[in-house]
Structures are given as structure tokens and as C-alpha cells.
C-alpha positions in Angstrom: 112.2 72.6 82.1 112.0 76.4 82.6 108.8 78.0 83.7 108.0 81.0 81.4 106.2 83.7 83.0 102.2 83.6 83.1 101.1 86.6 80.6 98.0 88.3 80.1 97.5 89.4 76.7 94.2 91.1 77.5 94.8 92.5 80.9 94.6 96.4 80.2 91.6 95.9 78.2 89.7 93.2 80.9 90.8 96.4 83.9 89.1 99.2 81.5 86.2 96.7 81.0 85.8 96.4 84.9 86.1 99.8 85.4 83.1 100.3 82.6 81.0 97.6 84.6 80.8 99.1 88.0 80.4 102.4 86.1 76.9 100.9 84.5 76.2 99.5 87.6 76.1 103.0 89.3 74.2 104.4 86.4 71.5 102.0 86.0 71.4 102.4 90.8 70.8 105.9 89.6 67.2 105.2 88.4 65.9 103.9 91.7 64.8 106.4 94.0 66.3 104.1 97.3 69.0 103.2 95.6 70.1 106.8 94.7 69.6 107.9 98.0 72.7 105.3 98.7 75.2 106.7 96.6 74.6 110.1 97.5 74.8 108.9 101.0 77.9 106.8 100.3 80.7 109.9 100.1 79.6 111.5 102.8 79.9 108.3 104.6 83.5 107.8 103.3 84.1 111.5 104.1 83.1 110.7 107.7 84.7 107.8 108.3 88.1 109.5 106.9 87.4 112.3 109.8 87.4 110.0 112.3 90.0 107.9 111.9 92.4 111.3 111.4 90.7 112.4 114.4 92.1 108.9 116.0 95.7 109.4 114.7 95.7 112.9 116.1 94.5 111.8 119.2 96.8 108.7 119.5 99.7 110.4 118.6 98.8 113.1 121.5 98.6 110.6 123.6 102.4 109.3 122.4 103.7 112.4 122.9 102.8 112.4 126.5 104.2 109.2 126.8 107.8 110.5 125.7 107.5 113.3 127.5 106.3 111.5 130.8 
């Protein structure tokens, strides 16, 4: 017997309504002094994080280059 491919009929639809879910849930986190403190906090976090590790890749591939060289 053949095996037919699993298929989704919904699965554009149940991705939109995910995307609509966590967009509530940051809507309704808005209302909360604490909790909107959080998502404010949350990019610059990300921002942060994203300048360090480029600040490591820099750094590591100095550190490569000096290897080569050596």
C-alpha cells in the first residue's frame, strides 16, 4: 500500500491564527503596568544581546586571523 502524503487543509489559516494569539497576548501584557515594563525592556534586550555576540564574532575572527598569520 502507498503512503499518501499527510496534508493540512487548514495550515495557513491555523499559522495566521497563531500569529493573532501572541499578538492578543501582547495587547492584553500591555495593560499591566509590570508587565509593560517587560516588553519595552524586551528589544532592547534582544538589541543587546545581538551586540554582543557580533562583538564575539569580531573578536573571534581577530583572533583567527592572528592565527593564520602566526
Amino acid at each position: 500500500m502507498k503512503a499518501r502524503p499527510l496534508r493540512c487543509r487548514l495550515a495557513w489559516r491555523l499559522s495566521w491564527l497563531s500569529l493573532l494569539f501572541f499578538a492578543f497576548a501582547i495587547f492584553i501584557m500591555i495593560f499591566d503596568p509590570d508587565t509593560l515594563k517587560a516588553l519595552i525592556a524586551t528589544p532592547l534586550w534582544f538589541i543587546a544581546l545581538w551586540l554582543c555576540w557580533k562583538m564575539k564574532q569580531k573578536r573571534e575572527g581577530q583572533t583567527r586571523l592572528e592565527k593564520l598569520n602566526a
